[in-house]
N, C-alpha and C positions, 0 to 999 in steps of 0.2 A: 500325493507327491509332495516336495520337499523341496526348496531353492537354499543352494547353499549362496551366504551371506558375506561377504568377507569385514572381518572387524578391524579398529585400531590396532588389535595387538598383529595383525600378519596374519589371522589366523580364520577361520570361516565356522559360521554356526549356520544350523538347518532350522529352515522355517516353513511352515506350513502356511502357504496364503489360503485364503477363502475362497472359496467356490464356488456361492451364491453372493448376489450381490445385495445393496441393506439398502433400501426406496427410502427415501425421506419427504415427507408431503407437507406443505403448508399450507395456509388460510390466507388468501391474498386478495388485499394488499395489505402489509403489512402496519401495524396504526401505532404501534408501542412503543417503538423506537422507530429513529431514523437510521439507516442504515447502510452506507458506501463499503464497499470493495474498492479497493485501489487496484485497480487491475493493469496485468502485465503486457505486451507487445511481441507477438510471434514473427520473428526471423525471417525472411526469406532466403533459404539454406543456396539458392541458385543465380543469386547476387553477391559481389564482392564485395570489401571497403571502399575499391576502387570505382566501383558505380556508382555508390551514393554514401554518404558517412555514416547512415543506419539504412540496412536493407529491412525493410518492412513489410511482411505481406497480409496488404489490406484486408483482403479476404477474409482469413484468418483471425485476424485480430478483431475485424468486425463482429463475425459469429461469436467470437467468445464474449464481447459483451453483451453480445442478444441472450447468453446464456445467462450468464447475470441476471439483466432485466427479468427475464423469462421466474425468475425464483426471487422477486419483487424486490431486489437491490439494485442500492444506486450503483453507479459507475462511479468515481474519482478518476481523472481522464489523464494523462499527464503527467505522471507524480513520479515518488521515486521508486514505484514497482515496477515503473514501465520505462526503469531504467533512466530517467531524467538525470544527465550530471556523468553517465555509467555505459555508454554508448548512444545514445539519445540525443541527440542537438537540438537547438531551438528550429531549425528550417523543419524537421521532421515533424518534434511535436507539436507546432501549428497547424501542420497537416495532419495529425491524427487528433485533434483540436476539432478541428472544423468535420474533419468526416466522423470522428464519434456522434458531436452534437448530432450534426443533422440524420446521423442516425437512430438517435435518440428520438427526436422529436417523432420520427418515423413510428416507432415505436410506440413512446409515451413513456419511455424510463427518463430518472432523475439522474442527475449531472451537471456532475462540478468541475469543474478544469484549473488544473496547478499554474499559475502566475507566477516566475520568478528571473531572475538577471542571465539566465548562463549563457545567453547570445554574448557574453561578454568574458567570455572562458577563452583562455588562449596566452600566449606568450605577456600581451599585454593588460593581463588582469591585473595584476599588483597595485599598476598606474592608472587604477579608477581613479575617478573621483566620485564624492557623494552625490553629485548630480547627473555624472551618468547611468549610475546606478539607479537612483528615480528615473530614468528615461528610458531604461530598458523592462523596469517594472510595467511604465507607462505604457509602450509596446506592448509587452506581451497581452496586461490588463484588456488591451481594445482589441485583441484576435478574440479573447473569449467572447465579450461584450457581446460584437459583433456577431458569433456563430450563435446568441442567443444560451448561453451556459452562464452558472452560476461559478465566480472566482474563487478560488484558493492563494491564497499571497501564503506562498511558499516561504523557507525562509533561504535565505542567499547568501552563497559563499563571498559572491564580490563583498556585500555590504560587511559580513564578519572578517573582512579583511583589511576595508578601506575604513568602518567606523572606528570612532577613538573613546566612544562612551556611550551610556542610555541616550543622551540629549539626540546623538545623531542617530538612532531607531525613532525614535517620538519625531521628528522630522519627519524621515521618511514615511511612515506610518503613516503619517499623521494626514500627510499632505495625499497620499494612496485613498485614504479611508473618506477625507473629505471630497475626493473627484469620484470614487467609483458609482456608479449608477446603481447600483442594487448592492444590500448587504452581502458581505461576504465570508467566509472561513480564514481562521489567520491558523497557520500552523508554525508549530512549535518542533522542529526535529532534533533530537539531540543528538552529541560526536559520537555515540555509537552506533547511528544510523549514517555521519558524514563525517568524521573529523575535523574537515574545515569550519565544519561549523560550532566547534568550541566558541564559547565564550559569548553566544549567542543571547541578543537584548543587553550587550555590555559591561558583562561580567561573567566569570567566571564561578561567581558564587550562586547557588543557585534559588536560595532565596532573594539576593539581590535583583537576578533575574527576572526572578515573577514579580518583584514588586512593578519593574520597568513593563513586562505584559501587561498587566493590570491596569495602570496607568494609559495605554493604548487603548485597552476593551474601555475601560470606564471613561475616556475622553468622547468616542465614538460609540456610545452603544446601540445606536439608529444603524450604526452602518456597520454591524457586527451580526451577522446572524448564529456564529458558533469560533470555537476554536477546537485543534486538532492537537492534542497532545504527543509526542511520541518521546519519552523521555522511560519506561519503561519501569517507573515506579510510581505503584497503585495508590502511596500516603498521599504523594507529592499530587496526583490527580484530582483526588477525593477533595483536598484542603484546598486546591486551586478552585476547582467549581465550584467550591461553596460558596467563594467571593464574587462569583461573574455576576454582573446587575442581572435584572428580573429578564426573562427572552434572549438569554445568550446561552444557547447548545455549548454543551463540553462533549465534543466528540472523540470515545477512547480512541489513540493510535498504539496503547499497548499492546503488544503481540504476547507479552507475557500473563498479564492478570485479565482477561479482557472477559472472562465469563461473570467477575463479581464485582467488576467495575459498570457493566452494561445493566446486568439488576440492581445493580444500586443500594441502597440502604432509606432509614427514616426520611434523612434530609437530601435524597435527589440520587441522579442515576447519572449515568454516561452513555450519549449515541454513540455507532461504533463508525470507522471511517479507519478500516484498518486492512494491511495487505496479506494479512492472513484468510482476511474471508474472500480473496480468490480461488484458493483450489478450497474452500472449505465451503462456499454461496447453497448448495442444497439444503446442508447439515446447518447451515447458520440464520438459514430464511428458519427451518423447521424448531429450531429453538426459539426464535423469537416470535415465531407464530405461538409457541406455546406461551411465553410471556404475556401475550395480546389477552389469552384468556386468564391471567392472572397463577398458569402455573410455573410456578419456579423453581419448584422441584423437577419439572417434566424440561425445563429450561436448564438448569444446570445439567441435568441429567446428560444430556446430547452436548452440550459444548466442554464442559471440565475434562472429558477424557481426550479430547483434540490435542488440549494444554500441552499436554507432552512432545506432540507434534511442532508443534508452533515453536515451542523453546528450542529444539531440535535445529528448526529451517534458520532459526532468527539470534544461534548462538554465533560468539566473536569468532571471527572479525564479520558483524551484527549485517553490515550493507551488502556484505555477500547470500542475504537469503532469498535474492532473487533468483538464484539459480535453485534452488528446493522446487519456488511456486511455479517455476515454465518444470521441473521433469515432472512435480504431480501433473500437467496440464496434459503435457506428453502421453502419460501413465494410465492417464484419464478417457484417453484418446480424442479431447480437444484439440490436437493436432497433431502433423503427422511428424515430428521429428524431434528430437532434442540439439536442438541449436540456437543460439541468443546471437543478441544485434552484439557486438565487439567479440563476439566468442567466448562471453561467461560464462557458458555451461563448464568450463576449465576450471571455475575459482573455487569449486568444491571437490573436496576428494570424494573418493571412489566409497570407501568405506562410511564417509559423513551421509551419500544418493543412496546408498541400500537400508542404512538407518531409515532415511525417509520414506521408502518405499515399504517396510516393514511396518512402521509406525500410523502408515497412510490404510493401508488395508489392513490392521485391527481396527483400524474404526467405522470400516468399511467404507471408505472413502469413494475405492472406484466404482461408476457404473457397469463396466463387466472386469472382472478381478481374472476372467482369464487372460486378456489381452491385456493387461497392466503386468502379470508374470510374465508371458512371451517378452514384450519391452524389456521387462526386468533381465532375462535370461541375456536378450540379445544387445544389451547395455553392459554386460558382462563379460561377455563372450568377446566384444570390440577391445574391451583390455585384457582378455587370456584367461579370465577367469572362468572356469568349468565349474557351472552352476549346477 
């Protein structure tokens, strides 16, 4: 049988899903790389805005990390998959903070948690200053601390608002990197992942940029254990890690080049810490278990044909791909519904989710690919489409 599809142009093409579903197995735990999923936060469809500013259900959102773990990836707890900044408040992701970790620990998977200002979002963001802004770093820094997680210093819309140059990044940085108790990840997101966050490390150029990152990692590189890229070109990545001092991770967050950025080349590779290997975590343990044994053919093999997926979820306007990664999740039958914390499953169109749903099951994405059609059909059907 056949699902008709509907396209950009108005018009609907027929496709044949799969009918057997593709097992991917790996060798765990994985040794070759490090490797985080930034993973997303399931809805609870049965709460309103009005009960809480993100309805969350824990349940849910627990299990999916155990699935992670389960396929020997980290979690990235927090971030901007899980909507941080996009329906997300800081009251919330402290609490999915605290009950990841200690889920985590339960377990024994690894975890990181995003530290950043947005407790400081609101009519009076404008009128930061630079020392509120370290004090809401400060805050958040000591929720993870405390739940026994490892930091991500996110990067922060206050501070790309209220800084006037490099000097006040290398400040704030500065004074962050020398109080935190354990090395941490510093991430780098660029304005196609935030807009606000143009101009980010004090310039808009972006060599001038990295020069000012650099200066951060190589003042502190005791208190660096990696950085996060997401800037979505593979030159700019490759030429950055080559500078980082000896023991400081470049961890890809390109969703575009990330299969030849994570094997690497002569002189170094990239860990990945990226929100595409959420719906991707089977398929992306299975390739890097293949790397582990030194093949990289059997490694490209399984992740290059994703590539096309991933561009797909993560094309402009770039920060709306978190509605892709919760309907593969949906698709996947990680959970039971296609609904997000403010209502983002809206910010994609109709013909952009069948792209993705087409895309996701030639590469055999789902674990049963009949219940990913029925979804499909009955995702269709809710806007009049006769699939």
């Amino acid at each position: 049988m056949t699902i008709l599809l509907p396209d950009v142009s108005g018009e609907s093409r027929a496709y044949q899903p799969r009918t057997e579903s593709v097992v991917h197995s790996a060798g765990l735990p994985l040794r070759s790389r490090v490797v985080y999923s930034a993973a997303h936060v399931v809805a609870d469809p049965l709460r309103t805005a009005a009960d809480a500013p993100a309805a969350v259900d824990w349940d849910a959102t627990l299990a999916f990390r155990r699935h992670l773990w389960s396929h020997g990836l980290g979690v990235a707890e927090a971030m901007d998959t899980a909507q941080r900044g996009m329906g997300l408040d800081w009251p919330v992701a402290a609490e999915l903070i605290r009950r990841s970790s200690a889920e985590a620990r339960a377990v024994g998977g690894r975890i990181a948690c995003g530290v950043g200002t947005d407790q400081l979002a609101g009519p009076a963001a404008s009128e930061v200053t630079l020392a509120e802004v370290t004090a809401a770093y400060e805050e958040q820094l000591a929720v993870v601390e405390a739940a026994g997680s490892q930091a991500i210093l996110m990067a922060s819309r206050a501070l790309a608002a209220v800084a006037k140059g490099p000097d006040d990044y290398l400040e704030v940085y500065g004074h962050l990197l020398r109080q935190s108790a354990e090395p941490v990840i510093l991430h780098w997101l660029g304005p196609m992942f935030d807009p606000a966050l143009a101009g980010y490390w004090g310039s808009d150029d972006l060599d001038a940029a990295t020069e000012t990152f650099l200066e951060v990692i190589t003042a502190h590189p005791d208190k660096v254990d990696g950085i996060k890229i997401s800037l979505l070109d593979a030159d700019r990545e490759v030429a950055l890690r080559r500078r980082l001092p000896e023991g400081v991770r470049c961890y890809t967050g390109d969703d575009f080049n990330y299969p030849e950025l994570i094997e690497g080349d002569d002189e170094g590779f990239s860990h990945a810490l990226l929100g595409i290997f959420d719906p991707l975590a089977p398929l992306a343990a299975a390739a890097v278990s293949a790397l582990d044994t030194g093949d990289g053919a059997g490694f490209r093999g399984l992740l290059d044909p994703t590539v096309g997926l991933s561009r797909h979820l993560f094309e402009a306007p770039t920060r709306f791909y978190k509605t892709g990664v919760v309907l593969l999740a949906w698709l996947a039958g990680h959970q039971e519904h296609f609904t997000m914390v403010g209502g983002l499953q809206s910010a994609r169109s109709l013909p952009h989710l069948a792209r993705a749903y087409e895309l996701a099951d030639r590469v055999g994405l789902f674990p049963d690919p009949a219940l990913a059609e029925a979804r499909m059909r009955g995702l269709l059907a809710v806007y009049g489409v006769d699939a």
